[in-house]
N, C-alpha and C positions, 0 to 999 in steps of 0.2 A: 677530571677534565669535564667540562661542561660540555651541552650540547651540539652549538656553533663552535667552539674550539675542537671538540671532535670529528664535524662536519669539513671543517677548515681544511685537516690534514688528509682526509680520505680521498682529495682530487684539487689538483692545481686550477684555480678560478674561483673556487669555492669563498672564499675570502670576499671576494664581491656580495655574494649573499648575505654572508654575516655584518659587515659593512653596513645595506641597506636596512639589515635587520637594527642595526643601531640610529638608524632613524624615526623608527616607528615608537619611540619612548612615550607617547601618549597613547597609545592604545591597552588594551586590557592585556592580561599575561595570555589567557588562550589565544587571543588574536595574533599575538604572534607568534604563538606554538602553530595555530593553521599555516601561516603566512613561511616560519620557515621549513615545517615538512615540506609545504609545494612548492617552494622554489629549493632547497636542496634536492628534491626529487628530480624537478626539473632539469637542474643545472647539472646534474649528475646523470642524466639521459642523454642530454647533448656533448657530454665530454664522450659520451659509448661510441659517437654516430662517427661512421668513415672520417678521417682527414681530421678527426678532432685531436688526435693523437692525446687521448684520456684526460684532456683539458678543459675547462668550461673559459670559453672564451664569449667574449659582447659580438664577436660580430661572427659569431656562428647562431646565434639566440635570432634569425630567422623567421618568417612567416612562416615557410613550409615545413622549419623545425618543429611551430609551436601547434600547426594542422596536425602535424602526424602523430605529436605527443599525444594530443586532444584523442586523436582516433581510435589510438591505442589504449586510450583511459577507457573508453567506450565498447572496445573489444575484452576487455577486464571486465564490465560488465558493473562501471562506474555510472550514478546515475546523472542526468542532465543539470540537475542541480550542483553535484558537487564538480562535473567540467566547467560548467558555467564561474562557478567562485574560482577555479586553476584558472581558466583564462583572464578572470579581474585582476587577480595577482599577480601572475605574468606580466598582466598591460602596467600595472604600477612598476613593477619593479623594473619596466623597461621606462618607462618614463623617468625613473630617475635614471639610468644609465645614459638616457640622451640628454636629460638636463642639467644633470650636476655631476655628472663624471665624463662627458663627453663622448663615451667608447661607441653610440649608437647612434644610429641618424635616421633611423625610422624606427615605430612601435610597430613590432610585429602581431601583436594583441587585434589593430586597428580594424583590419580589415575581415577577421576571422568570423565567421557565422555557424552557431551549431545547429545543426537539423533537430529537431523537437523529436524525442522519444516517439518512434511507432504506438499508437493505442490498440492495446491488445485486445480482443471481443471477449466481453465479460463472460465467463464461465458458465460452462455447460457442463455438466457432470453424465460419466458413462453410466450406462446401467450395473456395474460392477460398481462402481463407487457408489452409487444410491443406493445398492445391496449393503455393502461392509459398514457404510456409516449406519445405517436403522438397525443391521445387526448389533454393532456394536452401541449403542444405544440399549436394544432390550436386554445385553448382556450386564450392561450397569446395573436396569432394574432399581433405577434412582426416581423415584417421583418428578422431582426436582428437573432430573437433567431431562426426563422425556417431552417434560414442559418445554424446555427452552427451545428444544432441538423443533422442536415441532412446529411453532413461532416462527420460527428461521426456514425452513423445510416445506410447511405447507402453508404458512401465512407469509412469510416471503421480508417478516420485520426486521429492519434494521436493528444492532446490537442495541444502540438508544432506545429505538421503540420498547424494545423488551425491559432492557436496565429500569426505564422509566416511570413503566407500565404500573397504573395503581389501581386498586383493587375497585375505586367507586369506578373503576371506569371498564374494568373489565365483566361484562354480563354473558355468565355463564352457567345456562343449566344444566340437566341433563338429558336434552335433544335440542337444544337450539343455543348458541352464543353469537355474542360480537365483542369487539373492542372498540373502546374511541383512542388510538394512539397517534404520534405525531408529534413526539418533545424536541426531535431535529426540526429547527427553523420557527418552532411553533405553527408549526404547518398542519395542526390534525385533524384527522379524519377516520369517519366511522368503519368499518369493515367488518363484515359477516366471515363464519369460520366455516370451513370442511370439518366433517367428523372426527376428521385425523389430525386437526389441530385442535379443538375444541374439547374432545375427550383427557385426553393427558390433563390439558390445562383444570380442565373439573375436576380430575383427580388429585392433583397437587392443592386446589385452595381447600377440597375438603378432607386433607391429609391432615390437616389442621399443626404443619411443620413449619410453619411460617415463623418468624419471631416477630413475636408477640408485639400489638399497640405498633403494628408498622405500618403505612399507608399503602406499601409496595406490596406488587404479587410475589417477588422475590426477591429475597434475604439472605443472607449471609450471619455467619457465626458470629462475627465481630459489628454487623453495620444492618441497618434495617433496610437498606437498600446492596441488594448484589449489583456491582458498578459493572460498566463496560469491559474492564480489565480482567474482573471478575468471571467474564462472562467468556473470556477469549481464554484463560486460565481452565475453565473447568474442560472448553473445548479441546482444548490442548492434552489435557489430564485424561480425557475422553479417548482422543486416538492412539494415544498412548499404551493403550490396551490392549491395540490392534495386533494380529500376529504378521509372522514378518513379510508374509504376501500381499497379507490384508494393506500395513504399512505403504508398501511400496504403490499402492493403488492410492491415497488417502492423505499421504504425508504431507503435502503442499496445498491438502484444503482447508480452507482458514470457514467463518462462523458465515462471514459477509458472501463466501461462495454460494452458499446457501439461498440465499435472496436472488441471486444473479439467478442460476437453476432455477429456479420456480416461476420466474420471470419466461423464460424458455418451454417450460412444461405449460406454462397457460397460454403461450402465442402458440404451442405445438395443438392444443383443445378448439385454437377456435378463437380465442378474446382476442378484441380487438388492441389496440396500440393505446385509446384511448382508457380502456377499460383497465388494461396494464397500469398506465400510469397513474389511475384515480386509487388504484387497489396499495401500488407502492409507494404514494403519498409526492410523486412527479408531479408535483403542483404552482405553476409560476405563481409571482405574486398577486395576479388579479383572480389569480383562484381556476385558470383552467390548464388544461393536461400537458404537462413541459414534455410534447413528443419526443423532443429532440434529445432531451435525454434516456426516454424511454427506449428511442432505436438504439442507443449505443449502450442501452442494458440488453438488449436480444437481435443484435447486430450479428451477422451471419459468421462463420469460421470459417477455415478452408477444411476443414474436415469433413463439412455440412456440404461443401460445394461437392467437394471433392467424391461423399457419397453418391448425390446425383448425376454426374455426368456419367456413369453407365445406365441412365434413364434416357440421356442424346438419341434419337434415333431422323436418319435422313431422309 
């Protein structure tokens, strides 16, 4: 039995689906693999809802029907994008229901609006979590990965900056370095190093592990360049090591959290907004400090709030 004849039998209406799904003969095979998961999901939601008596019917397929499915995709914890393409679908396959099968007489699609995903405030890391990750880091004891983490941690580079990163351009001795990085956008710029990113990084070029006749500070076994992927891969392999407390502090922090925190730790020091963003390469294209995005790298929490207001006094 194939898929829409399986679909068919599972709920009286269902056959409409499969029907419209026979219209769509120009499109590619995934497209209408998406097109009929989300309307068999659909039409099999509203056969559940009161008075449907386990039916998918045209003129139960509703505005408020298709609001509250939306909502519920949302409470799933569905992202905006993929409600966005259920609701496109929907709106066709009601369009053909009022056009050429009659059963509708309005697109409940039409009037729907989704509220745009909450932007969450880029990460701040506990002081617990800055403990277990540099631990586990010196627990590697990987030249290699002290480098990376360091970059990320106390220079604040994006995974590109670092992937990118070639060696004429990183100068580093042993009491003063900088980098010229900035391969996203072509946007780069020079920046001076703390101890604690610049030491590791000395350590690594003159570990002399590089593979060989590569232009990159970092390498890989297979590629003269260790790519982005690469990069999320070793982090990954990194927390991995973690024990299971450790873990549970640590598990949902990804390379780029990294950069967000250091962003946090230099507005906490004192630098300014503008000084943030010349450092993390917030640069518009006429070449001055895209604040705007730099507040919504160190844009306040409510945990942040939430600490201060036992500072309230009347």
């Amino acid at each position: 039995m194939n898929e829409s004849a399986k679909h068919a039998t599972e709920f009286p209406g269902a056959e409409l689906v499969t029907e419209f799904l026979g219209t769509l003969g120009g499109r590619s095979d995934s497209t209408r693999t998406v097109y009929g998961r989300t309307l068999y999901r659909l039409a099999a939601w509203i056969a559940k809802r009161p008075g449907a008596g386990s039916a998918f019917r045209a003129a139960d397929f509703t505005r408020t029907a298709l609001t509250t499915y939306l909502d519920e995709l949302a409470d799933q914890g569905l992202s905006l994008s993929s409600r966005t393409r259920a609701k496109v679908i929907a709106g066709r396959f009601a369009r053909w229901l009022i056009e050429d099968q009659g059963l509708l007489r309005r697109n409940p699609a039409r009037d729907v609006t989704l509220p745009p995903q909450p932007q969450l405030a880029p990460r701040e890391l506990s002081g617990e979590q800055r403990f277990v990750l540099r631990t586990l880091v010196e627990r590697e004891g990987s030249q290699r990965g002290a480098a990376l983490f360091a970059l990320g941690y106390w220079a604040g580079c994006r995974v590109s900056d670092v992937s990118h990163l070639k060696v004429e351009d990183a100068h580093i001795g042993p009491k003063t370095g900088w980098l010229r990085v900035g391969y996203k956008g072509g946007k780069f710029r020079e920046i001076d190093l703390v101890n604690d990113a610049r030491r590791p990084l000395h350590d690594w070029l003159e570990a002399g592990e590089r593979r060989q006749g590569s232009p990159y500070v970092f390498t890989s076994q297979r590629a003269e360049r260790l790519t982005e992927n690469g990069i999320h891969r070793w982090f990954a392999t990194l927390k991995a090591r973690a024990r299971k407390d450790e873990w549970e502090l640590i598990g949902d922090v990804t390379f780029h959290d990294l950069r967000h925190d250091f962003a946090h730790r230099a507005r906490a020091v004192g630098w300014s907004l503008e000084e943030v963003a010349y450092y993390l390469g917030h640069i518009t294209a006429r070449g001055t400090p895209a604040i705007a995005t730099t507040v919504r790298y160190t844009q306040v929490s409510r945990e942040q709030v939430k600490a201060r207001l036992g500072l309230l006094r009347g």
